[in-house]
C-alpha positions as CSV (number, residue, x, y, z in Angstrom):
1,X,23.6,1.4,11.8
2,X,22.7,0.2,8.4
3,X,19.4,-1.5,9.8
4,X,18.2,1.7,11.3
5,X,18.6,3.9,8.9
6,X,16.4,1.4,7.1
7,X,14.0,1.1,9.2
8,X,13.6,5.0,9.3
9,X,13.3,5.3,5.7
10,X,10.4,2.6,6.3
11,X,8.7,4.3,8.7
12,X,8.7,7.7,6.9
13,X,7.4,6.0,3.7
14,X,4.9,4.3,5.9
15,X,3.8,7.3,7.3
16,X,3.4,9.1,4.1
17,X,1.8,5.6,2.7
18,X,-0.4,6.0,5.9
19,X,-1.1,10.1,5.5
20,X,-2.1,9.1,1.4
21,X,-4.3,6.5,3.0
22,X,-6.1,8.3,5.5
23,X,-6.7,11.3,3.1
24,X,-4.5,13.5,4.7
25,X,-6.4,14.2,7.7
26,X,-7.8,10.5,9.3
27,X,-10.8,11.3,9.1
28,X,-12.2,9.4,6.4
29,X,-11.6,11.4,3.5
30,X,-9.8,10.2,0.4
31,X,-8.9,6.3,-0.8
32,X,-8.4,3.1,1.6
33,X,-9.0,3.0,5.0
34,X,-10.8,6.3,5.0
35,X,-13.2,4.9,2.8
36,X,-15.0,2.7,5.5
37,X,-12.6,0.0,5.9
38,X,-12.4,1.8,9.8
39,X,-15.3,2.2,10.0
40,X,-16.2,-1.3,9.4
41,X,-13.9,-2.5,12.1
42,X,-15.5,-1.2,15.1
43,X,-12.9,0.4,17.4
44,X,-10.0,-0.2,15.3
45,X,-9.7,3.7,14.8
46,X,-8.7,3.8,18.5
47,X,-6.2,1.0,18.0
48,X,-3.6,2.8,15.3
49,X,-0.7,3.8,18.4
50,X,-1.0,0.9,20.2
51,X,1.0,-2.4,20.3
52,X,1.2,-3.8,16.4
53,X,0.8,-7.5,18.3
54,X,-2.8,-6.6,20.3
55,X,-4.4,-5.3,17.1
56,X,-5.5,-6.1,13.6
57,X,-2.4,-4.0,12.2
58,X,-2.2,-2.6,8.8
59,X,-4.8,-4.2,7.2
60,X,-4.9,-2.1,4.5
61,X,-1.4,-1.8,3.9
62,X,-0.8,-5.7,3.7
63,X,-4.1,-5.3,1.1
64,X,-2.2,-2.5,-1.2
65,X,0.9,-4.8,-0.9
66,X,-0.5,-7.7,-2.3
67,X,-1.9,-5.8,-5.4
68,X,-5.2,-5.2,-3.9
69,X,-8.1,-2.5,-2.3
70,X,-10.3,-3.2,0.3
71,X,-13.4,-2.7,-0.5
72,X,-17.3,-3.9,1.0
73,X,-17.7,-7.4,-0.8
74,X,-21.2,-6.2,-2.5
75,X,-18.9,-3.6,-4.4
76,X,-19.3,-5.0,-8.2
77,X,-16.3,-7.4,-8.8
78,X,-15.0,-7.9,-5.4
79,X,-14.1,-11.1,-4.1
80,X,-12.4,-12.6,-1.4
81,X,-9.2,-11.7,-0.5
82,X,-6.7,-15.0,-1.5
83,X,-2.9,-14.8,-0.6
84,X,-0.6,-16.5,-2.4
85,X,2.6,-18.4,-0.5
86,X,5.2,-16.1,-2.0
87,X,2.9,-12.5,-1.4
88,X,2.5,-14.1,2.1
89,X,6.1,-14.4,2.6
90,X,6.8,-10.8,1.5
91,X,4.3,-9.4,3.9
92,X,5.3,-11.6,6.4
93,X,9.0,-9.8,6.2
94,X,6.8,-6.6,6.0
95,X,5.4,-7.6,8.9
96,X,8.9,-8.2,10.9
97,X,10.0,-4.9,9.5
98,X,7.1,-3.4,11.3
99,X,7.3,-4.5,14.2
100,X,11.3,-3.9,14.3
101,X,10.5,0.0,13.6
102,X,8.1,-0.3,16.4
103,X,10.2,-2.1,18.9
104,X,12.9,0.9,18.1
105,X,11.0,3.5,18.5
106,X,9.9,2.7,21.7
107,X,14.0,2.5,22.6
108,X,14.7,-1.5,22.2
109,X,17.7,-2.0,20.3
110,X,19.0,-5.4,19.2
111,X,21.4,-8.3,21.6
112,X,21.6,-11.7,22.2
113,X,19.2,-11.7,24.5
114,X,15.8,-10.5,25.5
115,X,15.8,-8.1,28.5
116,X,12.5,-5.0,28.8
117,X,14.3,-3.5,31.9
118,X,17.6,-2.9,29.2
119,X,15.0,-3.2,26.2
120,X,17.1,-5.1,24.2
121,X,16.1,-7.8,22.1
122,X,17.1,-10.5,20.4
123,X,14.5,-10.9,17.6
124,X,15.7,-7.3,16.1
125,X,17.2,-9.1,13.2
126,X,16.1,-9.2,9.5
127,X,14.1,-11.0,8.9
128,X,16.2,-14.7,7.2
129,X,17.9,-14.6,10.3
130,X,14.8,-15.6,12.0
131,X,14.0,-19.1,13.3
132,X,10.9,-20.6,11.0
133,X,9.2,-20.4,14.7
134,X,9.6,-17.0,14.9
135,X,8.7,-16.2,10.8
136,X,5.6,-18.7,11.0
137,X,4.5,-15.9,13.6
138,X,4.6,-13.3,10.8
139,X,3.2,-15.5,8.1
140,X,0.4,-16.2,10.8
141,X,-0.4,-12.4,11.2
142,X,-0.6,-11.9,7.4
143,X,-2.2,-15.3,6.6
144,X,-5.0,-14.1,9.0
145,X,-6.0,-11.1,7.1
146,X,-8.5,-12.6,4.6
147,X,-10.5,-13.5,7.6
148,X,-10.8,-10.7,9.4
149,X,-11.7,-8.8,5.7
150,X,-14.5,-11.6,5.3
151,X,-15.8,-11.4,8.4
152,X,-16.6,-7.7,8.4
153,X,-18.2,-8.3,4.7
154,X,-15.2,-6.6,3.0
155,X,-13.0,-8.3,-0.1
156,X,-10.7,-6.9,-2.1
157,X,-10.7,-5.7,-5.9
158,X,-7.6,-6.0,-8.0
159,X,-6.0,-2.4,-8.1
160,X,-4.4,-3.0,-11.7
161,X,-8.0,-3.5,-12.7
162,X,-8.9,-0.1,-11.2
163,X,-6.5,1.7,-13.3
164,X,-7.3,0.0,-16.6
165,X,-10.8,0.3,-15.9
């Protein structure tokens, strides 16, 4: 019981993270992703409901975890996004979270065992319960990030050096 209510209060403060992103309406008003990081991803708009593992999922929020904006790397001081070993463990328990929330709203609950006719399964656990096979998954997702940011031309700029500056 404890783990769902949790994982509600995630995904409400996920959806307003992802409203505030959007600019309210998705459409590319406002900060973040409405500011051409979709754009710049051909087809990724389509993408937002569908399975967290078939698409590049929350980009933007892993960014703004790690301290960071996405922004096109010919923006004055942009550079390469770099992930440290401890910010890509966070995200990568981020990233389990995620896909928990997912895997309950579509009705799977948690057991010993994996079944999708009973949609039970046996990863819904946090996260340092997980096998290092099954968190290197996670880490993988997040560590992959940078990559897909430099090979659409984007980087990041430091978001503590947006407010001072």
């Amino acid at each position: 019981m404890r783990i769902t209510t949790l994982l509600f209060v995630l995904f409400l403060a996920r959806a307003a993270q992802a409203q505030s992103i959007l600019g309210g309406s998705g459409t590319g008003s406002g900060g973040g992703l409405g500011n051409g990081l979709l754009d710049a991803l051909p087809g990724v708009a389509g993408l937002l409901n569908t399975d967290p593992v078939e698409r590049p999922r929350d980009i933007e929020t892993r960014v703004l975890n790690a301290g960071q904006r996405a922004v096109p790397l010919a923006t004055p001081g942009a550079q390469p996004l770099v992930l440290a070993e401890a910010t890509v463990e966070r995200l990568a328990e981020d990233e389990h979270e995620a896909w928990m929330l997912h895997q309950l709203l579509n009705g799977y609950r948690a057991g010993s065992r994996r079944d999708e006719h009973t949609r039970i399964h046996h990863l819904m656990v946090p996260y340092g319960e997980l096998a290092e096979a099954e968190k290197d998954k996670d880490r993988a997702i997040v560590r992959n990030t940078p990559r897909l940011l430099a090979s659409i031309g984007w980087g990041v700029v430091s978001r503590s050096k947006e407010v001072a500056g």
